[in-house]
N, C-alpha and C positions, 0 to 999 in steps of 0.2 A: 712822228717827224720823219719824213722820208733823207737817205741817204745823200748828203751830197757829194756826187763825185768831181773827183779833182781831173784837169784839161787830159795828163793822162789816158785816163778811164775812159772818159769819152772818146779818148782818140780809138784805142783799142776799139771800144767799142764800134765805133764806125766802119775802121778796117776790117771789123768780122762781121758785120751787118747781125749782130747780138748784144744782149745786155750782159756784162760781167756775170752777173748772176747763173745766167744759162751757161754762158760761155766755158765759164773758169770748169766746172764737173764734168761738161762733155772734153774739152780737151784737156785734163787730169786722168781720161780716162785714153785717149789717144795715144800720152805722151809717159814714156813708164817714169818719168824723176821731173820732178817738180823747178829744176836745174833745166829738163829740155824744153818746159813751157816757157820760164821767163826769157831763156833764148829766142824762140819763136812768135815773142810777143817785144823783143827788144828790150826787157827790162831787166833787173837783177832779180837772183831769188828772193831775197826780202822783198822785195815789191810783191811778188805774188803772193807769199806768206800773209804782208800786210792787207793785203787785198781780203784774203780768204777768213783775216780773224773779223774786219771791217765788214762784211757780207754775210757775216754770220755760217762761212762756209767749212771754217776750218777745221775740224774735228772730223766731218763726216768724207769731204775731199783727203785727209792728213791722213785718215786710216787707211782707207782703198789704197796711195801713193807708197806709204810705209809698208803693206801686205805686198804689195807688188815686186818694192826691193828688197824683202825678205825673201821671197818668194826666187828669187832673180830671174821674174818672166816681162818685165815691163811691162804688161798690161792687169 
């Protein structure tokens, strides 16, 4: 059963001429806190949270994001 996204998503998506999917790891990897992605996409951090458990992204995006601010290099 493929994913349905909500008008959101889609919008995003449009704006970046990408699917969430692509989207959300290449810019997690841009943005050192997970706080300057949902700024840059206009939404709250929970949204992108949700996004990423919804996409099956979370874990492998939440570790790179979390090593980063450990690290304190944002990238």
């Amino acid at each position: 059963m493929a994913l349905r996204k909500t008008e959101l998503m889609r919008s995003i998506e449009a704006r970046f001429g990408k699917p969430l999917e692509v989207l959300l790891p290449e810019i997690l990897e841009s943005y050192p806190t997970q706080r300057e992605v949902a700024k840059a996409f206009g939404v709250h951090e929970s949204t992108i949270n949700y996004w990423l458990l919804r996409l099956g992204l979370r874990k492998e995006t939440q570790m790179v994001s979390v090593a980063a601010e450990q690290e304190g290099t944002g990238t």
